[in-house]
Backbone as CSV, one residue per row, in Angstrom:
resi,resn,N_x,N_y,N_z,CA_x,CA_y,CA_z,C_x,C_y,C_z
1,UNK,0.849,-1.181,0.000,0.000,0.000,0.000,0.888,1.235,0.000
2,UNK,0.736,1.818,-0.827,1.256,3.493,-0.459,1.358,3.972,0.233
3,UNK,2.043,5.058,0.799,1.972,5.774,2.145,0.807,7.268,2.159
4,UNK,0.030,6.307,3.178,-1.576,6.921,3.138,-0.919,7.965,4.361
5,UNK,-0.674,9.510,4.515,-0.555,9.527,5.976,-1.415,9.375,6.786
6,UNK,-1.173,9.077,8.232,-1.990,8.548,9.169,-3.122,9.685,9.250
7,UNK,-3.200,10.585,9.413,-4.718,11.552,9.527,-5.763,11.012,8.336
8,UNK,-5.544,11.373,6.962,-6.377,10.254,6.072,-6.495,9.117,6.408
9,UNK,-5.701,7.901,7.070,-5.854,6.723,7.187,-6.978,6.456,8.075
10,UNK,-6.793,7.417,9.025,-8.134,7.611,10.561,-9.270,8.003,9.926
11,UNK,-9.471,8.760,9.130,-10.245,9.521,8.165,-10.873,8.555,7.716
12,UNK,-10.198,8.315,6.279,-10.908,6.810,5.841,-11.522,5.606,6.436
13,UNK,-10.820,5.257,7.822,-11.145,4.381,8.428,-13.262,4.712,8.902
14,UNK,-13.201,6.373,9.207,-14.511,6.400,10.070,-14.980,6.629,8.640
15,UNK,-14.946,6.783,7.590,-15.855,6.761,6.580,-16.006,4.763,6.091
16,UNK,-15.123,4.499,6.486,-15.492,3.380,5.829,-16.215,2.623,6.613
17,UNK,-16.358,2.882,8.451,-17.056,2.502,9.206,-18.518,2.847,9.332
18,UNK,-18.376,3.988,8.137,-20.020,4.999,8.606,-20.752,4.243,7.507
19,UNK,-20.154,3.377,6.232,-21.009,2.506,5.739,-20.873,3.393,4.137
20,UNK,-19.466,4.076,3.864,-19.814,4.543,3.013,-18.514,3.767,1.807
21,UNK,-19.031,3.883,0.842,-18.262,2.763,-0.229,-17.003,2.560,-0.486
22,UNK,-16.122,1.579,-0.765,-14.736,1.903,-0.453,-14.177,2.650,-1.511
23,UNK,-14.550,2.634,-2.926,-14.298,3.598,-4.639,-14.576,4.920,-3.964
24,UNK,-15.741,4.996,-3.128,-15.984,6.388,-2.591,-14.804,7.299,-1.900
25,UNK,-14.867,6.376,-0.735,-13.476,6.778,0.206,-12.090,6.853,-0.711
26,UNK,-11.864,5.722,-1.620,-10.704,5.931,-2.337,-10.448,7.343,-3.446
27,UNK,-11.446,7.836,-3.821,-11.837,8.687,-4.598,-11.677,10.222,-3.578
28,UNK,-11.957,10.019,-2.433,-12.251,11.320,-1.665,-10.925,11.474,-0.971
29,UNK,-10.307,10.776,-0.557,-8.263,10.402,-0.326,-7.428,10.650,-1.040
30,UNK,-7.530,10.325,-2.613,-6.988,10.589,-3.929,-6.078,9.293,-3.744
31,UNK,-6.070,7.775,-3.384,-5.824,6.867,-3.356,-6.170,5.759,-4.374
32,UNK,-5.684,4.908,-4.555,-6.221,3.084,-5.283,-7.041,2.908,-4.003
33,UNK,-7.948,2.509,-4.745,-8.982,1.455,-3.937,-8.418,0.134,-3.540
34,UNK,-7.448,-0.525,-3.605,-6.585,-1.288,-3.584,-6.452,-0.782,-1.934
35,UNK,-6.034,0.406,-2.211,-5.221,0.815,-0.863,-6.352,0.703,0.704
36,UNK,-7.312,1.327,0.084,-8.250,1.238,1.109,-8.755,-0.408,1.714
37,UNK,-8.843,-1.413,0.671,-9.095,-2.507,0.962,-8.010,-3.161,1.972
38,UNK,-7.193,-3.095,1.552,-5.626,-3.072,2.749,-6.199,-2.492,4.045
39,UNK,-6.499,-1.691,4.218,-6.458,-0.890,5.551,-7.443,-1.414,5.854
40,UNK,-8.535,-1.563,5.108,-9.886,-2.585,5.873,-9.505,-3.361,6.545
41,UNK,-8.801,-4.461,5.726,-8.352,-5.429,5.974,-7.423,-5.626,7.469
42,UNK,-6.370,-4.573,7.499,-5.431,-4.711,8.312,-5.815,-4.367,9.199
43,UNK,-6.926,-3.102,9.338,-7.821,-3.392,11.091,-8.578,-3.824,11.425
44,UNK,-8.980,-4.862,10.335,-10.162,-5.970,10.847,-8.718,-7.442,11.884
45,UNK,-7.306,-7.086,11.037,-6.659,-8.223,11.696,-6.045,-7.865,12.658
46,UNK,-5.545,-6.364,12.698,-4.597,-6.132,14.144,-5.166,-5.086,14.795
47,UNK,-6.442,-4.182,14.581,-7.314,-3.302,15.209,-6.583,-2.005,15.279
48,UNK,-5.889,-2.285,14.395,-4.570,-0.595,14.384,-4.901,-0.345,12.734
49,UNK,-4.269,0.983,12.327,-4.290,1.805,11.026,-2.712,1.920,10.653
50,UNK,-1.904,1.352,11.443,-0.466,1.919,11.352,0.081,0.871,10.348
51,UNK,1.079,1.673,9.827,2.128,0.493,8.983,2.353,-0.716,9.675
52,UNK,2.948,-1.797,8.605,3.105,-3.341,8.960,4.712,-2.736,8.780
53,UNK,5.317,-3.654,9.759,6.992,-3.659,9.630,7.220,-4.256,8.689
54,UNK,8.294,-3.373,7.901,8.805,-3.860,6.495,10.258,-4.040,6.652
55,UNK,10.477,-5.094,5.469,11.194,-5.769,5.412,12.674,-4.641,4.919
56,UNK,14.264,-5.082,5.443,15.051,-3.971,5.054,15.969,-3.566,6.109
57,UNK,16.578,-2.533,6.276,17.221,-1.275,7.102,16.155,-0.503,7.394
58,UNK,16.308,-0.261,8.355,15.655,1.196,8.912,16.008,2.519,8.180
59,UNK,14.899,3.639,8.321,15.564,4.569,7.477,16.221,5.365,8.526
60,UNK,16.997,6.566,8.365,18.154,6.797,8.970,17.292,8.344,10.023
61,UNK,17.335,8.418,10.767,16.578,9.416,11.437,16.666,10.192,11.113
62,UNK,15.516,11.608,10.801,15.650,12.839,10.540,17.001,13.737,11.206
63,UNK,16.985,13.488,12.236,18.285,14.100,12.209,20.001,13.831,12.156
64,UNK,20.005,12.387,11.700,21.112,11.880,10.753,20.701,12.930,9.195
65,UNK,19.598,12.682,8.947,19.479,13.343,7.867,19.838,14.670,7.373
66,UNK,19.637,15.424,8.525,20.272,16.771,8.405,21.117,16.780,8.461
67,UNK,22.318,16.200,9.462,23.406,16.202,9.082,24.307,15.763,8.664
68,UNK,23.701,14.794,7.592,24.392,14.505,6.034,24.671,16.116,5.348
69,UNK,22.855,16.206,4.993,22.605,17.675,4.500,23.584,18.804,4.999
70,UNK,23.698,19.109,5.972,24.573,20.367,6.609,26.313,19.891,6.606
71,UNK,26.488,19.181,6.235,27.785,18.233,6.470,28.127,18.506,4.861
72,UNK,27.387,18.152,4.043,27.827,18.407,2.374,27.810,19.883,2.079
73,UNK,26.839,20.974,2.881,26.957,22.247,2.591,27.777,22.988,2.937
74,UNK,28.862,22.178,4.166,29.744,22.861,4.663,30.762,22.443,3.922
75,UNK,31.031,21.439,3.860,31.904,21.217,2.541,31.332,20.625,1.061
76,UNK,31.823,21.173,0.434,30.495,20.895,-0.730,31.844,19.702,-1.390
77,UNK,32.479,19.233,-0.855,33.875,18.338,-1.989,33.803,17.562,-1.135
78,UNK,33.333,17.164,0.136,32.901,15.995,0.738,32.384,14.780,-0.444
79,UNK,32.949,13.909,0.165,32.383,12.685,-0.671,31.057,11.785,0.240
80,UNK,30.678,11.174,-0.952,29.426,10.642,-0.190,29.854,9.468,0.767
81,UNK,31.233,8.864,0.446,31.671,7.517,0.851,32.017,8.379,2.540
82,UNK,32.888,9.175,2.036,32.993,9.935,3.870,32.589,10.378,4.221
83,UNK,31.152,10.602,4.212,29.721,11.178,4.959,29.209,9.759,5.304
84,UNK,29.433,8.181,5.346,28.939,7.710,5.648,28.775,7.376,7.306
85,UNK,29.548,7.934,7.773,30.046,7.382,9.471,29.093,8.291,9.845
86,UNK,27.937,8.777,10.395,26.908,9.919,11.075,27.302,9.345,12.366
87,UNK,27.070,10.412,13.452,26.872,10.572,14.639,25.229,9.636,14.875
88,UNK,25.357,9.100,15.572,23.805,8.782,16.436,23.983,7.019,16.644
89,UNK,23.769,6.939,17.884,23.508,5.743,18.622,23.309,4.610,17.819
90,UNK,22.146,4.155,16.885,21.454,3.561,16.927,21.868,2.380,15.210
91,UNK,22.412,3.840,14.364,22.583,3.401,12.748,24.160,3.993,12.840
92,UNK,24.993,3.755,13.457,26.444,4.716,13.104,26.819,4.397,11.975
93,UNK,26.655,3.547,11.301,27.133,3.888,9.596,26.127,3.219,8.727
94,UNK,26.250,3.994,7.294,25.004,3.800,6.813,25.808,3.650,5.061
95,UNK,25.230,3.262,4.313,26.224,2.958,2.833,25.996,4.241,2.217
96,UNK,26.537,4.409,1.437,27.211,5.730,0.440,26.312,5.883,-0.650
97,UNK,25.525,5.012,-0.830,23.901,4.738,-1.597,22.947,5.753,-1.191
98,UNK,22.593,5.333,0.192,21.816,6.250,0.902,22.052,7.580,1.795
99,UNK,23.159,7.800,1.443,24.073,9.620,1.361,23.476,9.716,0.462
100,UNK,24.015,9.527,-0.881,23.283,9.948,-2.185,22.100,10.296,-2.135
101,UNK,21.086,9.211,-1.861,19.816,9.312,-1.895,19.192,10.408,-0.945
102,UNK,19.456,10.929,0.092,19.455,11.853,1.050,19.888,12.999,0.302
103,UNK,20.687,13.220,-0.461,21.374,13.936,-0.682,20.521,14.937,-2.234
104,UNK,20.168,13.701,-2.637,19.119,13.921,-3.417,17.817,14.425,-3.222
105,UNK,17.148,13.674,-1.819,15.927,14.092,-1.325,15.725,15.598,-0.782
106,UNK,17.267,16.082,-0.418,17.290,17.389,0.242,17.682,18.200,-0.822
107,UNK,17.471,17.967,-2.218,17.898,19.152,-3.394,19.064,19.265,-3.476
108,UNK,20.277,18.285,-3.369,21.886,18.774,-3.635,21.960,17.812,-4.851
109,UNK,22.468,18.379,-5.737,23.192,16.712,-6.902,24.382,16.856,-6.815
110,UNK,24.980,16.176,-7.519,26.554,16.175,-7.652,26.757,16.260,-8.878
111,UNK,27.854,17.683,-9.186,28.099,18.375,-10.343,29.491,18.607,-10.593
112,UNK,30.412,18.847,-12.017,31.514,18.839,-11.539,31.375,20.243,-11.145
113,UNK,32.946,20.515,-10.607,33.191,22.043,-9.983,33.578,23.119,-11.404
114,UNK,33.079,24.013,-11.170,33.504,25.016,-11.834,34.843,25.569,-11.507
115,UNK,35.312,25.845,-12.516,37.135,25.507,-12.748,37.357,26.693,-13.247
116,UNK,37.555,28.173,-12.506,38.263,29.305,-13.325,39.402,29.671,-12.949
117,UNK,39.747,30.453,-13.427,41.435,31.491,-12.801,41.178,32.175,-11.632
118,UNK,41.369,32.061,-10.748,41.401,32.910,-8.672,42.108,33.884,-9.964
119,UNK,41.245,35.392,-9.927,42.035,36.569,-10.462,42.469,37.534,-9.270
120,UNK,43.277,37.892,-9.489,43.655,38.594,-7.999,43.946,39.874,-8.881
121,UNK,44.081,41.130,-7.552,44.297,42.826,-7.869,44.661,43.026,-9.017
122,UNK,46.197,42.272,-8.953,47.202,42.362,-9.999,46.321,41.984,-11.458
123,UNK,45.857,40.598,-11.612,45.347,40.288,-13.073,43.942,41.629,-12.861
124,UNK,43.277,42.213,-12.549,42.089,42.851,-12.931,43.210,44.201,-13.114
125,UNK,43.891,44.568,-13.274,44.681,45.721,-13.297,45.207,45.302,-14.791
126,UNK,45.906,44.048,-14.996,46.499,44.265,-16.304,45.353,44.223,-17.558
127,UNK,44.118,43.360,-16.591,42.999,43.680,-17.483,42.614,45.238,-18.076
128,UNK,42.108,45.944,-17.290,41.954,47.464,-17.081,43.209,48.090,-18.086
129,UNK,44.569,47.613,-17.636,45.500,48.387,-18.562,45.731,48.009,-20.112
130,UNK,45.014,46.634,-20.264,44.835,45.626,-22.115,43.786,46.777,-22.430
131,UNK,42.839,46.974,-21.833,41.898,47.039,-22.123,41.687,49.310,-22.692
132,UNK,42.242,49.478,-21.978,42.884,50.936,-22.257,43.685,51.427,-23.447
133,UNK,44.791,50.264,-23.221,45.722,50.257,-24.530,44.741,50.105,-26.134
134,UNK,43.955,49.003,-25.655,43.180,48.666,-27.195,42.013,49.385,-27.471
135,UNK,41.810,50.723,-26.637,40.563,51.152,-26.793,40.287,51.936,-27.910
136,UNK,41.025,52.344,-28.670,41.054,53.655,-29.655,41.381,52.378,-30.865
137,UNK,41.133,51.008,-30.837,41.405,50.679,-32.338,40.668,50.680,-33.193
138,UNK,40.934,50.303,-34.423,39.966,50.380,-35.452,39.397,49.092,-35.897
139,UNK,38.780,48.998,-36.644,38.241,47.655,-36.854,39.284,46.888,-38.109
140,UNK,39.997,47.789,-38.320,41.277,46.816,-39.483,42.414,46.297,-38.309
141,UNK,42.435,47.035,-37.126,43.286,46.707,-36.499,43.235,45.453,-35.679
142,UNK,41.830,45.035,-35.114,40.923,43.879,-34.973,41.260,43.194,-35.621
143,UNK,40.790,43.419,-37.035,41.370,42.176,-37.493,42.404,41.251,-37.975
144,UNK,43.523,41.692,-37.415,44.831,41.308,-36.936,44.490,40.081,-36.286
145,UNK,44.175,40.259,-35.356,44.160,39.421,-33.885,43.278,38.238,-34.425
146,UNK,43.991,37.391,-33.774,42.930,35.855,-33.662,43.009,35.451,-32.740
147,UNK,41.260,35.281,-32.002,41.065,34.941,-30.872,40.529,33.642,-31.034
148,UNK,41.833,32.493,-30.057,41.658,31.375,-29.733,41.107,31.093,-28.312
149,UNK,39.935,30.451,-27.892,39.629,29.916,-26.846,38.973,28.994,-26.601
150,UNK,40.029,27.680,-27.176,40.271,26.704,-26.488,41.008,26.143,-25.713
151,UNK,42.096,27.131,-25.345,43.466,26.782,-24.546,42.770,26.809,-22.968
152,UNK,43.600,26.034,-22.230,42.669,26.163,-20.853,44.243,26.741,-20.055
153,UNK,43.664,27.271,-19.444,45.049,27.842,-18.292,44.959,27.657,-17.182
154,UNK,45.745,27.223,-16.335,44.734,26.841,-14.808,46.374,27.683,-13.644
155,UNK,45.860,28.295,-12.982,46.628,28.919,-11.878,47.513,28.083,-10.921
156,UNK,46.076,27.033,-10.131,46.278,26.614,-9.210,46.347,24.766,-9.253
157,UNK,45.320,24.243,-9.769,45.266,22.947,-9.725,44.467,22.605,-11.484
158,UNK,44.961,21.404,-11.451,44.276,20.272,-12.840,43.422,20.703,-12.833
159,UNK,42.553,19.938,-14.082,41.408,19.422,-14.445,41.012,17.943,-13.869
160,UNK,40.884,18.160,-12.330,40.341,16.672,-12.120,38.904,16.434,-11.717
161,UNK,38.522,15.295,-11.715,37.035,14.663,-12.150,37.000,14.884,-10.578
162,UNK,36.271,15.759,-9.610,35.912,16.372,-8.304,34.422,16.221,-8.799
163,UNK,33.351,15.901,-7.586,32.167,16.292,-7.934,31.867,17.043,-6.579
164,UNK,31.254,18.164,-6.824,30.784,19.348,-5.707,28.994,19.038,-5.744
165,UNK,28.779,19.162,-4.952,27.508,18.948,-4.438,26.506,19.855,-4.209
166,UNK,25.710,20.712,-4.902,25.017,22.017,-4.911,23.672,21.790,-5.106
């Protein structure tokens, strides 16, 4: 069955007790009728509305969850494999699957990093002074110049396969 939340589930339950049709109730929930027959069913056998224990891992507590979430925003080059160790009693490590998936559920993907030149004082100055020098040209003088940009220039570090998390 889908996850009916429990206020509809109570809901449905006293409509379906007041004698009113189950297509009805399923229709007025925005549910499968499928679903409602389940819940008939399951409090005619255990007199409760609540989920049946399912089969699996537990999911990881809301507040493991956050701080996956706050843990990747503080470092966004965190990997998912070393976000797996969380703080809390109960799940202390959890697979690098379900980082992801968390990671996903809270709006972050994993993208590569944007890779430019750190320009400092100095380069915005020689910019400003290119840019002075060539201001009075003409358009024959333009076309002198051939502008290539495909060359990559990097300051500080490679081109390596990093995924940042945003």
């Amino acid at each position: 069955m889908p996850r009916v939340p429990a206020h509809l589930r109570e809901s449905a339950l006293g409509m379906l007790q007041g004698g009113v049709r189950t297509a009805d109730v399923a229709k007025a929930i925005n549910c499968n009728v499928c679903s409602m027959r389940c819940l008939r069913q399951r409090y005619r056998e255990t007199g409760r509305t609540a989920d049946r224990p399912r089969s699996g891992s537990p999911r990881v507590t809301p507040a493991q969850d956050r701080y996956i979430r706050t843990s990747h925003l503080q470092d966004r080059y965190r990997m998912a494999t070393s976000a797996r160790v969380t703080p809390g009693t109960h799940y202390p490590s959890i697979s690098a699957q379900i980082v992801c998936n968390r990671l996903r559920e809270a709006g972050l993907r994993d993208c590569r990093p944007v890779v430019r030149q750190v320009l400092t004082r100095h380069h915005r100055q020689q910019c400003c002074l290119w840019a002075q020098t060539h201001r009075c040209w003409t358009r024959q003088d333009w076309q002198k110049v051939l502008f290539d940009d495909e060359s990559r220039f990097y300051l500080t570090r490679g081109d390596g396969r990093i995924l940042v998390y945003r």
